[in-house]
N, C-alpha and C positions, 0 to 999 in steps of 0.2 A: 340660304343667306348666312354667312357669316355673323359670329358675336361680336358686337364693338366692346370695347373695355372703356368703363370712365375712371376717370383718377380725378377724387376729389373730396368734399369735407361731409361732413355730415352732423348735425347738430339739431337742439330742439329750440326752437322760438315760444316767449308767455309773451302774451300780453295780457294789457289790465287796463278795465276801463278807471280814472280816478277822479275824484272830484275835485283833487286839486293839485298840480306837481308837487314834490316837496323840496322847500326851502334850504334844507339842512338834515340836521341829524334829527327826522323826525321820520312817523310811522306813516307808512302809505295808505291811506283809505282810498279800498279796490271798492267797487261796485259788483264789477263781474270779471271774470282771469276767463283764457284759454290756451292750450298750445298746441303746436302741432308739428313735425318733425320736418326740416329743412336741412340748407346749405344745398351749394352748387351742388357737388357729387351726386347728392338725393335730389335734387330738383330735373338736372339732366338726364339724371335714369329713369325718372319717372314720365318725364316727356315723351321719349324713347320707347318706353312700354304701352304707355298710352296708345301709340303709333305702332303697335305690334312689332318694334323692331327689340331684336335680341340683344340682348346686355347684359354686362355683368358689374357693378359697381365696387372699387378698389378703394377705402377711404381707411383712415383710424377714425377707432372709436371711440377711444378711450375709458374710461373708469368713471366710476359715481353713477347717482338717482338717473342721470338725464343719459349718460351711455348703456344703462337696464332699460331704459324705456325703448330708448331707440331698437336696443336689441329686440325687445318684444313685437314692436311693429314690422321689420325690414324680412325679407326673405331669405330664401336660398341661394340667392341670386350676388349675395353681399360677401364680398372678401374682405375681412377684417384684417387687418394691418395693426398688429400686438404696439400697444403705446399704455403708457405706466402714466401718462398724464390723463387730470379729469376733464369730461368731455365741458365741452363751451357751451352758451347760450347767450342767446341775444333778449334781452326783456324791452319789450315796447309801452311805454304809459300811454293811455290816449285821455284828453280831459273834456270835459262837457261841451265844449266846442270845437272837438277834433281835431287839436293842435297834439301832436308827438315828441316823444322824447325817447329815445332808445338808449340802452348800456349795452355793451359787447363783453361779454366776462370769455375771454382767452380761456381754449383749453385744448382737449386734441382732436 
């Protein structure tokens, strides 16, 4: 069988459970954080493998804390694509009654 090639993002997701959104320029009381590495690119290669089928994932990764981590997790399998920009993340709040809120901080 043939390798498929994916072209696409790759980035890490936190979330945070909080007790209450915040209003303004105030400090978030987290209860509990976790994250875990996303975006389509990673999300369809992982399917993909799941399913024994071969792939190879083509994404930027770019710089900073959250493109080391991702490095740390992802294989051999991953073509990085050299980008000087720092990597994204999406932050999820969720509050006592599991209403959400996300941010999207752009990066590569």
């Amino acid at each position: 069988m043939d390798k498929i090639l994916v072209l696409g993002k790759i980035n890490v997701d936190i979330a945070a459970r909080v007790k209450q959104f915040p209003k303004g320029n105030e400090e978030i009381q987290m209860s509990d954080t976790w994250q875990r590495t996303a975006g389509s690119g990673y999300e369809v290669s992982h399917f993909l493998k799941h399913f024994s089928v071969p792939c190879d994932l083509c994404c930027p990764v770019g710089q900073g804390i959250y493109a080391d981590e991702i490095l740390e997790e992802i294989d051999d399998a991953v073509i990085r694509i050299p980008s000087a920009q720092m990597n994204g993340c999406t932050y999820t709040m969720i509050d006592p009654e599991g209403k959400i809120q996300t941010m999207l901080v752009q990066g590569g």
